[in-house]
N, C-alpha and C positions, 0 to 999 in steps of 0.2 A: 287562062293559063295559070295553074297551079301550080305553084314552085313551092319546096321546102326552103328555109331560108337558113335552119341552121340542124345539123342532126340534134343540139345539147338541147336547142330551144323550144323544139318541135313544135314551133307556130307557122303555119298556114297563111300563105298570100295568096290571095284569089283578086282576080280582076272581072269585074260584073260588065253588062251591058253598056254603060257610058264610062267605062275606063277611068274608073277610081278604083284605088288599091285599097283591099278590107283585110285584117288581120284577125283571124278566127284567134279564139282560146285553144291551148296545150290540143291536142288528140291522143296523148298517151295515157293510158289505160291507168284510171285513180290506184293508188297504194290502197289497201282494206284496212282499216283499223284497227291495232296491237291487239283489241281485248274479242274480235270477233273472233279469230280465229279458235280460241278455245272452245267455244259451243258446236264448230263444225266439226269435219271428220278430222282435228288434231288429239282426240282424247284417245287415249289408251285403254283398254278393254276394262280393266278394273275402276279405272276413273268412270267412265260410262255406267258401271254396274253400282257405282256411290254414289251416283248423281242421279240416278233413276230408282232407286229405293230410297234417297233422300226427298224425293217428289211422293212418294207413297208412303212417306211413317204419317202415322197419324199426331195430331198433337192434343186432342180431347179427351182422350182416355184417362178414367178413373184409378185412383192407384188401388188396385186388385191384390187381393193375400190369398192363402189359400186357408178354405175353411170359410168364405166370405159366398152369399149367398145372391148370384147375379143374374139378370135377365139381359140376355144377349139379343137383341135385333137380325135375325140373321134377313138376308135378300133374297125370295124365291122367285123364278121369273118361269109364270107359266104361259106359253105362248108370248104374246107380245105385250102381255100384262106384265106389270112385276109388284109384289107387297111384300112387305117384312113380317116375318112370320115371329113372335117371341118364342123364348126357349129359357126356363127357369131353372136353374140348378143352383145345387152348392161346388164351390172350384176345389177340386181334390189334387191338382196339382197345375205346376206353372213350369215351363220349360224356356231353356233358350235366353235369349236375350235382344234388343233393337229390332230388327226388321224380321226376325225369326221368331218372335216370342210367342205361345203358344199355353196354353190354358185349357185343363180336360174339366169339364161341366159334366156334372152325374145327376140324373134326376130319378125317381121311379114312377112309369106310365105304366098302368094296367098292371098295376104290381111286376112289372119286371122295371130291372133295372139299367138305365140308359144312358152310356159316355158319349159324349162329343167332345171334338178337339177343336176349338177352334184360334186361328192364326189371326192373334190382334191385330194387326194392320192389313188385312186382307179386304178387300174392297166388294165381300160377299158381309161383313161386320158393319151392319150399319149404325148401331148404336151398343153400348154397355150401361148398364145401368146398375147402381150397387145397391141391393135389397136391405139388407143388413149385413154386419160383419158379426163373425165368426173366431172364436176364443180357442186357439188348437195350440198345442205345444209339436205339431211336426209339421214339416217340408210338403210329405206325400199323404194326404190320406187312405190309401188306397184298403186298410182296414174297413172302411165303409162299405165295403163289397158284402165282406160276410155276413154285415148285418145287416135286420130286417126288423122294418115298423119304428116304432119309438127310439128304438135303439141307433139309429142314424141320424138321430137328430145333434144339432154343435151348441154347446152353449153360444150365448148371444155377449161382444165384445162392444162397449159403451163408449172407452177410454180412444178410440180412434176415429 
């Protein structure tokens, strides 16, 4: 026969087969721990979306300028294969900032000439690598367009 003995107490008296009285531990349901709560569904949409681009910033990334001439690792995944294919450019511009930040790569294949944008912290980036850097007095180069052969070439920057 199982009796409560007290509702504040919430201990358990049970009497077994030879009629000795046992006093079980508490049975009310543990308190959670102050600091758990915060990882579960208590976050709020913006905190969620800080805390989850804060698990995807990268932190080995090279300090990149524009005008600096980089080879990017990008990740191709053919079939259930996947290699990192390189992609060598000079960076003709940089946009954005922290988890947005973004870098157009210009190279010429088969004498055309080829932009990519790629989003540094994007988990398609598997490596940046700095070739040499690049002696430019602007922000954008996007002047590099019209030119062609020797003339898109950047003087070479020693002092960084």
């Amino acid at each position: 026969m199982a009796e409560p003995t007290d509702d504040l107490n919430m201990e358990e008296t049970s009497v077994d087969e030879t009629g000795t009285a046992e006093t079980s531990a508490p049975t009310a349901v543990a308190e959670k721990p102050a600091g758990s709560s915060a990882r579960t569904g208590k976050l709020s949409a913006q905190e969620l979306i800080r805390a989850f681009e804060a698990e995807q910033l990268k932190s080995d990334l090279p300090e990149i300028y524009v005008g600096d001439t980089v080879r990017v690792g990008v990740r191709i995944s053919e079939g259930n294969k996947e290699r990192i294919q390189p992609y060598e450019g000079v960076v003709i511009a940089k946009r954005h900032g922290g988890m947005n930040e973004t870098i157009t790569v210009r190279r010429i294949f088969q004498g055309v000439g080829v932009e990519r944008v790629f989003l540094l912290h994007s988990p398609q980036v598997a490596a940046i690598k700095v070739e040499r850097r690049g002696k430019v007095r602007r922000a954008k180069l996007f002047y590099l367009r019209d030119r062609v052969g020797k003339a898109t070439r950047v003087k070479q920057r020693f002092d960084r």
